[in-house]
C-alpha positions in Angstrom: 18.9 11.5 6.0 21.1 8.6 4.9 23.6 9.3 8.2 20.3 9.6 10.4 19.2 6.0 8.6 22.5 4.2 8.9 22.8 5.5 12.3 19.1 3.7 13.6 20.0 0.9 11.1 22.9 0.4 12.5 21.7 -0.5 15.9 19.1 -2.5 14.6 21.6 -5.5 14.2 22.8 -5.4 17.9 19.3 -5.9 18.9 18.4 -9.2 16.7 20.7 -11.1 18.9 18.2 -10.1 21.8 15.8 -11.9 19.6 14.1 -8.4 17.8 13.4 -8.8 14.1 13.4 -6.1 11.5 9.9 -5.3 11.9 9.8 -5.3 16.0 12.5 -3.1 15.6 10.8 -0.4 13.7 7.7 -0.6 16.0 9.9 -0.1 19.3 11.6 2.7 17.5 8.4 4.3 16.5 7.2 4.2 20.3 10.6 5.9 21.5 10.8 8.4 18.9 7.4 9.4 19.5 8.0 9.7 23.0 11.2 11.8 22.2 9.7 14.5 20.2 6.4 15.2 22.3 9.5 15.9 24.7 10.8 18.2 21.8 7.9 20.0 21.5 6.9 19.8 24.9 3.6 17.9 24.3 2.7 16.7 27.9 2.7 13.3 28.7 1.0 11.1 31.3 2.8 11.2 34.5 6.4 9.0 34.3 6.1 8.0 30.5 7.8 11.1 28.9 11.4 11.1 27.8 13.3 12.6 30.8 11.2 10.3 33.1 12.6 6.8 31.0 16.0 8.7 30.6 16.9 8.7 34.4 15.8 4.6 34.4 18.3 1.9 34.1 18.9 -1.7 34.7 15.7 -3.4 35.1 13.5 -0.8 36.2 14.1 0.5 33.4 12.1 -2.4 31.8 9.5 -2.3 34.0 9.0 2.0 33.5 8.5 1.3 29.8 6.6 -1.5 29.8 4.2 0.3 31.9 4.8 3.5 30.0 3.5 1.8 26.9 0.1 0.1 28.9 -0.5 3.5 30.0 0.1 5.7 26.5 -2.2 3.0 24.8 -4.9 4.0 27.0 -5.0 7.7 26.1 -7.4 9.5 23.5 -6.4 10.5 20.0 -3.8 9.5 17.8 -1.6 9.1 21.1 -3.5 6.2 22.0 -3.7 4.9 18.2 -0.1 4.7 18.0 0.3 3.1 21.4 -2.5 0.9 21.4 -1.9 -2.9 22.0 2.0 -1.7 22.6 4.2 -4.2 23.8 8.2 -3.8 25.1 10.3 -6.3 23.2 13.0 -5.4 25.1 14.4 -8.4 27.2 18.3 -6.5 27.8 17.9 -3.1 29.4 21.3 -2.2 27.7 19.9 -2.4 24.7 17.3 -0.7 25.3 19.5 1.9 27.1 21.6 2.4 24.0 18.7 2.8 21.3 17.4 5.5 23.7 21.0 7.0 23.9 20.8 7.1 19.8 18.2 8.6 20.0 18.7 11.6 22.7 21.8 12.3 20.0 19.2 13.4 17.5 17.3 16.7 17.9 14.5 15.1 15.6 11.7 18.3 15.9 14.6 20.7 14.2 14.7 18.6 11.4 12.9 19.2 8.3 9.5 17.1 7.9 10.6 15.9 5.1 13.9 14.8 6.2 12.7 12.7 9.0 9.8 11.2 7.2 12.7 10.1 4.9 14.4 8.2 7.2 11.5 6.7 8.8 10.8 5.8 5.4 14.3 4.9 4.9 14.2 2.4 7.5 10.7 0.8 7.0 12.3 0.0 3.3 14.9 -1.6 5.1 13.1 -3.4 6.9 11.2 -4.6 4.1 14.2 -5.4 1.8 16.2 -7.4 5.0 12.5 -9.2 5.8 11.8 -10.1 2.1 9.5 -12.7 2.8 5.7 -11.5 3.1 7.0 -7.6 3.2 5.3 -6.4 -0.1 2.6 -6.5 1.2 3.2 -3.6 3.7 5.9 -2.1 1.9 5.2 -0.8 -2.3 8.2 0.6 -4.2 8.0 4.4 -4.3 8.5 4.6 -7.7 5.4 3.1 -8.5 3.4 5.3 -5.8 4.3 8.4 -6.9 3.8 7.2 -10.8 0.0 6.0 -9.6 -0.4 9.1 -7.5 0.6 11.7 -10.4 -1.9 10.0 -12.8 -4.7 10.0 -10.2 -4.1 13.6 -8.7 -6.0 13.4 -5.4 -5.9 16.8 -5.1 -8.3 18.0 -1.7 -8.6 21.4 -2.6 -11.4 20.0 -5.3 -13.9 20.6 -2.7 -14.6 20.9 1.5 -15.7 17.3 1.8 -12.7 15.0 -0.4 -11.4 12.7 0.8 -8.6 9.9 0.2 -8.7 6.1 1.4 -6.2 3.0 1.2 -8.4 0.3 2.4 -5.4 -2.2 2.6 -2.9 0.6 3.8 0.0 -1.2 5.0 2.4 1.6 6.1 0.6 4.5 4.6 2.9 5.1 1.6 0.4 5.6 -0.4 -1.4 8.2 2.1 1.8 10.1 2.3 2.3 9.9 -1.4 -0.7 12.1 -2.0 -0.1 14.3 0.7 3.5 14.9 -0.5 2.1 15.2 -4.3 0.0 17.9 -2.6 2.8 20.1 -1.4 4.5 20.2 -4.5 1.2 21.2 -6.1 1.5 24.0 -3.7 4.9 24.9 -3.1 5.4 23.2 0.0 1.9 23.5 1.5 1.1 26.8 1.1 -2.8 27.1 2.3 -4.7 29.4 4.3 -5.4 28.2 7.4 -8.9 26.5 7.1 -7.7 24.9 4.1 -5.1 23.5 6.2 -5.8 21.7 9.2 -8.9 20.3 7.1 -6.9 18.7 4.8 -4.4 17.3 7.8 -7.3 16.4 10.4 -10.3 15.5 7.6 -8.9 14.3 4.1 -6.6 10.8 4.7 -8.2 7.5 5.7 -7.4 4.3 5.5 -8.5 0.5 6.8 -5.5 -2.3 7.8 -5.9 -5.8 9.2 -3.0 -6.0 11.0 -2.0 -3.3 14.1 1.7 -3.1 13.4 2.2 -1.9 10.0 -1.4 0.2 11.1 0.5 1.9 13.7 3.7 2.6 11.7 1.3 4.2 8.9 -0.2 6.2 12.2 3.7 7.3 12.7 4.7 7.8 9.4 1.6 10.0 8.8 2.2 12.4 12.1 5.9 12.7 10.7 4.5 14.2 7.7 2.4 16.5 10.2 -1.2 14.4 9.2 -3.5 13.2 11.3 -5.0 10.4 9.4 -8.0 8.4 10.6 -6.9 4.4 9.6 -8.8 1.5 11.5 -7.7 -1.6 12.6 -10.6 -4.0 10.3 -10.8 -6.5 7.7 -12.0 -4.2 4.5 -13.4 -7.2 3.0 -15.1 -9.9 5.4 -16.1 -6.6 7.3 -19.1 -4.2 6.2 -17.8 -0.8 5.1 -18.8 2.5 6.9 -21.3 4.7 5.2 -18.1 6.7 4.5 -17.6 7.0 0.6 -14.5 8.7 -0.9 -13.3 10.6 -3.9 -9.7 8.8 -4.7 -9.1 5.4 -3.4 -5.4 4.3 -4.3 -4.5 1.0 -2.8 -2.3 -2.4 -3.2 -4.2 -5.1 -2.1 -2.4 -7.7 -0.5 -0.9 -10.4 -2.7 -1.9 -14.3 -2.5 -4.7 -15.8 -1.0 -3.7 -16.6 2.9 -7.7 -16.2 4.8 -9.4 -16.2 1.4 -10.8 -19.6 2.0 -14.3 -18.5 1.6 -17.1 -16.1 0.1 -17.1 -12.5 1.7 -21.2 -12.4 2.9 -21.9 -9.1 1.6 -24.5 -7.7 -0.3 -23.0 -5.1 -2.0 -20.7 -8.1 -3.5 -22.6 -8.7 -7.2 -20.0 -11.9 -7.9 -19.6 -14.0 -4.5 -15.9 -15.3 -4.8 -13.2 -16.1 -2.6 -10.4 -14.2 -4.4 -9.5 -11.9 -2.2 -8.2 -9.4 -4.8 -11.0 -10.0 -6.9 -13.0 -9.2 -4.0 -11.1 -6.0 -2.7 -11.9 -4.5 -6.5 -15.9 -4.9 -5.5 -14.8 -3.4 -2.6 -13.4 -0.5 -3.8 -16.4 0.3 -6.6 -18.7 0.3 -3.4 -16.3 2.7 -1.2 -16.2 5.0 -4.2 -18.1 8.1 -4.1 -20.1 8.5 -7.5 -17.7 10.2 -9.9 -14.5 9.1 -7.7 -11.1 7.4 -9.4 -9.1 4.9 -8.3 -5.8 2.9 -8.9 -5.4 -0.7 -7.6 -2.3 -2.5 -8.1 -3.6 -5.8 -9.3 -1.6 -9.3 -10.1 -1.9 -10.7 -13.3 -4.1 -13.7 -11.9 -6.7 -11.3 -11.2 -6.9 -10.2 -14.7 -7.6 -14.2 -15.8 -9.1 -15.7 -12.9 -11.9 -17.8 -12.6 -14.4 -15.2 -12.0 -12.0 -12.3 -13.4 -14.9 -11.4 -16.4 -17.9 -11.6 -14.1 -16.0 -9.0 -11.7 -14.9 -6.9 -14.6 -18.5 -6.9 -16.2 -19.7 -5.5 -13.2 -16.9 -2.9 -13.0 -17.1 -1.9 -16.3 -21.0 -1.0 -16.4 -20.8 0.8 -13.3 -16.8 2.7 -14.1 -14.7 4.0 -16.7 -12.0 1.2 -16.7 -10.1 3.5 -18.9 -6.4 2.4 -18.1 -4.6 -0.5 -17.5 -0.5 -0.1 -16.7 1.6 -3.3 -16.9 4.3 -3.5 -14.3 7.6 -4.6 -15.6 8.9 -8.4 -14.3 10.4 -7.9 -10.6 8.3 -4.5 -9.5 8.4 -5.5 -6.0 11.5 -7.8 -6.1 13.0 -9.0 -3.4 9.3 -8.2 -1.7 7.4 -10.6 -3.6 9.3 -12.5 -5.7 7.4 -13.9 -9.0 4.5 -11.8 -8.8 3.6 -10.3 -12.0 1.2 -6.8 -11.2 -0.7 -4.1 -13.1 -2.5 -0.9 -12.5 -6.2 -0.6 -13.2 -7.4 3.1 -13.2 -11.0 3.8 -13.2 -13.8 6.4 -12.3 -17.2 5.4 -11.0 -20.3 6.6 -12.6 -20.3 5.8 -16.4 -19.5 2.9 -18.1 -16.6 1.9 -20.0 -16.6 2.6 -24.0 -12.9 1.6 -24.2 -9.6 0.2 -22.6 -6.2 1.5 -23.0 -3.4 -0.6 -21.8 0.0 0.5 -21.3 2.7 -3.0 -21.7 5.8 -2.1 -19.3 6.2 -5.2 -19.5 7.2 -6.6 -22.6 11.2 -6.9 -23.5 12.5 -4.8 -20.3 14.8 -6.1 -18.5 13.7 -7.8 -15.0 14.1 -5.5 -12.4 16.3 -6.0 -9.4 16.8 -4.5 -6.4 20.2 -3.7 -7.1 21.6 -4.2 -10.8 18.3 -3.2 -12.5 16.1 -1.2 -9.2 13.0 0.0 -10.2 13.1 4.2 -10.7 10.7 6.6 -12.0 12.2 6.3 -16.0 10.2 2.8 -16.1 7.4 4.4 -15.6 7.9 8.1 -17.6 6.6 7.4 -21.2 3.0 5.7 -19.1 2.5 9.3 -17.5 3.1 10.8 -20.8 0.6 8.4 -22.6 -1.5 8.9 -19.3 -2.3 12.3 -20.1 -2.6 15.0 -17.6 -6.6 14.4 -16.9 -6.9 12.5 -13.8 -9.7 10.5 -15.0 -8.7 9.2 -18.4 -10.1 12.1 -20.5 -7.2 13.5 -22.2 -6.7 12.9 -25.8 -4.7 9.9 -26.4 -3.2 8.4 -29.3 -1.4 5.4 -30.0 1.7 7.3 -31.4 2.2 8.6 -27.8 4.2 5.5 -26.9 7.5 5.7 -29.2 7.7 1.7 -28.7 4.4 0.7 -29.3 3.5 0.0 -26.5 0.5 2.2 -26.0 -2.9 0.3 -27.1 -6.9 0.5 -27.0 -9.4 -1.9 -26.6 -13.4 -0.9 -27.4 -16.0 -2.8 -25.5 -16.6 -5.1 -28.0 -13.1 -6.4 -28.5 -13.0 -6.7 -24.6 -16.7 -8.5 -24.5 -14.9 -11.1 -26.8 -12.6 -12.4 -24.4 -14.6 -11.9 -21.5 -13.7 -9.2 -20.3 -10.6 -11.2 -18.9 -8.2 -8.1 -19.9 -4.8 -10.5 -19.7 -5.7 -11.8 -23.0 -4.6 -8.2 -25.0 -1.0 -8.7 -25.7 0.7 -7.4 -29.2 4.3 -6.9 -28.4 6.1 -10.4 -28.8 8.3 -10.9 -25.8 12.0 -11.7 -26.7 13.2 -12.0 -23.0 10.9 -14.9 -22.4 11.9 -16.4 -25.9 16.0 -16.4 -24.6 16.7 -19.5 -23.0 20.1 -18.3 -21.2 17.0 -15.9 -19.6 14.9 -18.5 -18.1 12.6 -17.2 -14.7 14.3 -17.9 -11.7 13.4 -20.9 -9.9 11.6 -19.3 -7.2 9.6 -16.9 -9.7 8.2 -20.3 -12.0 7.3 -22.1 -8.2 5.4 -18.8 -7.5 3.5 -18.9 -10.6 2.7 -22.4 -10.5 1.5 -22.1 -6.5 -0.7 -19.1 -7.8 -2.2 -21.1 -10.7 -3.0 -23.9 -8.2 -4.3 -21.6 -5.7 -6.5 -20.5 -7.9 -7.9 -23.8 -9.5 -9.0 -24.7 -5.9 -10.7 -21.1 -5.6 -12.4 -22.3 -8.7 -13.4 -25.6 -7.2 -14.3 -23.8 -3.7 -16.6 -21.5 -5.6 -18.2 -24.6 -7.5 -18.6 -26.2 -4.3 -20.3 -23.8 -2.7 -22.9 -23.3 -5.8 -23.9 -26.7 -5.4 -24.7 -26.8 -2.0 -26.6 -23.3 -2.0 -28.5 -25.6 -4.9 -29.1 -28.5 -2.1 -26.7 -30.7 -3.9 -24.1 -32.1 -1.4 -23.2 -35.5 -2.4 -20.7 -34.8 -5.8 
């Protein structure tokens, strides 16, 4: 896998002097290698679009066969024309384009394990994210933080013939393949009759994403796991939902507030903000099937934000907001720099009696992407406390968590502060007391911008009170 990643990696840097980024670089890649294996497994293609067609092309025609390969392939039914859809070359040196193919022909990608070349797809979308920084964590969540989330929800499909699983802000699909990876492991590498099976590959993962590229690398990454997922190109909340409902929703909103200047106009939104993570939590209680669980990675403005209490009030009469994880400083450093997250886990259909929150947080070292990466030990003692019922039902104690770090809240305590859950904090923090261990510049500008973003929500919200109440002139 690594050799297969540095290999495609590799490449990528020749390319950015023709002017293609990281992330144009994965999509082009995704196009070719799809091409390449339907020749590996001889899928047949549209007449002069399949591999040996493009491989006899050079110079400019070359150019021009896969630019028109593309228009064509995007014009085709299924999840051919998903992937392919809105496709455009970004190719402006037929070398290049002549080499990447040559990488790829060296490669017989169908022999490899699934898992292997899912891997390096992965592999590479990682990179991508890590060398775009900027704006990438929102596509891109560190594994070790899926798979944690994915083991405490179990969305296991064998529960019954109609489950299903949705990430309404799926980015890349890691969380989709998560869950389809915890499922082979449950069963020893997929071992299902055949029913079973192509329902759970063809009829079990969905997903919504606003934007087409990282929606048609989720498309790819899915069908290299062998999954046929059904993920829409829509806006999940300024959008009405489908009638679709689903047992396990496990999703990371985006971060910030970029196109949240307004109110979602939906009626299934009790608290009309223009949060837009406050909003994708209504969201999720509506897409939830009664009796369905979710996990939502969260930043911590959300859990004190102006509306925060009227949102979790409403969440917490309809679910079970039985968990609450905090991340540890730097989860999706160098994605998001300064962003500060959590994991609220509940299940829809009876209300919440109590709270219990997890502090990763507190007197852990921030993590880094290199000195201090983020691995699955940050998050073992949570699973432990966690319990192995999917819905928050084992039988926890306090004494679970060796560090104290393990705490429950009852309703009443929460009602106190307004059901604005950032309040509950017992462990004194001695990281933030050390002044030779001050917040990096860029993580104290990023707080600050998010507090000001959201005191003009605030204002925004008030504004648009008074003048549903006729009162314009303030």
């Amino acid at each position: 896998m690594t050799d297969v990643v540095g290999k495609l990696w590799g490449f990528c840097h020749v390319l950015r002097h023709d002017g293609i980024d990281y992330g144009d670089y994965i999509e082009q890649l995704t196009y070719l290698l799809f091409i390449k294996m339907a020749d590996e497994r001889a899928i047949e293609l549209p007449p002069q679009t399949d591999w040996p067609y493009l491989r006899k092309q050079s110079g400019t025609e070359l150019l021009d066969t896969y630019v028109e390969a593309l228009r064509v392939l995007g014009k085709e039914r299924g999840i051919l024309g998903d992937i392919f859809s809105g496709s455009q070359s970004r190719f402006a040196n037929p070398v290049n384009l002549q080499k990447l193919m040559v990488v790829i022909s060296e490669t017989d990608w169908t022999s490899l394990d699934t898992d292997i070349k899912a891997a390096a797809f992965e592999g590479l979308l990682e990179k991508a994210a890590s060398e775009g920084k900027k704006g990438a964590g929102q596509y891109f969540t560190p594994r070790p933080l899926i798979q944690s989330m994915v083991r405490c929800i179990k969305p296991d499909p064998r529960a019954s013939k109609d489950f299903t699983i949705d990430d309404p802000a799926c980015g890349t699909g890691g969380f989709l393949v998560a869950a389809y990876e915890w499922l082979k492991q449950q069963t020893a590498g997929g071992a299902l009759d055949r029913e079973t099976a192509r329902r759970i590959k063809t009829k079990t993962y969905f997903g919504q994403e606003l934007v087409a590229r990282p929606r048609r690398l989720a498309l790819m990454n899915l069908y290299l796991h062998q999954v046929e997922p059904h993920i829409s190109l829509t806006d999940s909340i300024y959008e009405v939902p489908s009638s679709l409902r689903y047992d396990v929703v496990l999703t990371n909103p985006p971060f910030g507030t970029k196109g949240a200047n307004q109110a979602p106009e939906r009626e299934d939104f009790v608290v009309q903000t223009s949060n837009k993570q406050l909003n994708f939590i209504q969201h999720v209680l509506t897409i939830l099937k009664p009796g369905g669980r979710a996990a939502v990675v969260v930043p911590d403005n959300v859990l004190f934000a102006q509306q925060a209490g009227e949102v979790f009030h409403v969440l917490m009469e309809d679910c079970d907001l039985h968990t609450v994880l905090r991340c540890p400083r730097g989860t999706f450093s160098p994605y998001s720099e300064g962003t500060k997250t959590n994991v609220i886990f509940f299940t829809k259909g009876r209300p919440t009696a109590s709270t219990w929150i997890y502090d990763a947080r507190a007197n852990v070292p921030k993590i880094t992407k290199k000195s201090r990466p983020l691995t699955p030990k940050h998050f073992a003692e949570f699973e432990k406390c966690y319990g192995v019922d999917p819905n928050g039902l084992s039988n926890r104690s306090e004494c679970d968590s060796t560090e104290g770090r393990w705490r429950t809240f009852t309703l009443d305590e929460i009602k106190l502060k307004h059901y604005k859950l950032d309040a509950f904090k017992w462990i004194r923090d001695e990281e933030l007391d050390d002044p030779d261990d001050l917040p990096e510049p860029e993580e104290l500008i990023t707080e600050a911008m998010e507090e000001l973003q959201l005191a003009l929500d605030g204002l925004a919200d008030i504004q648009r009170l008074l003048e549903g109440n006729g009162v314009t002139d303030v």
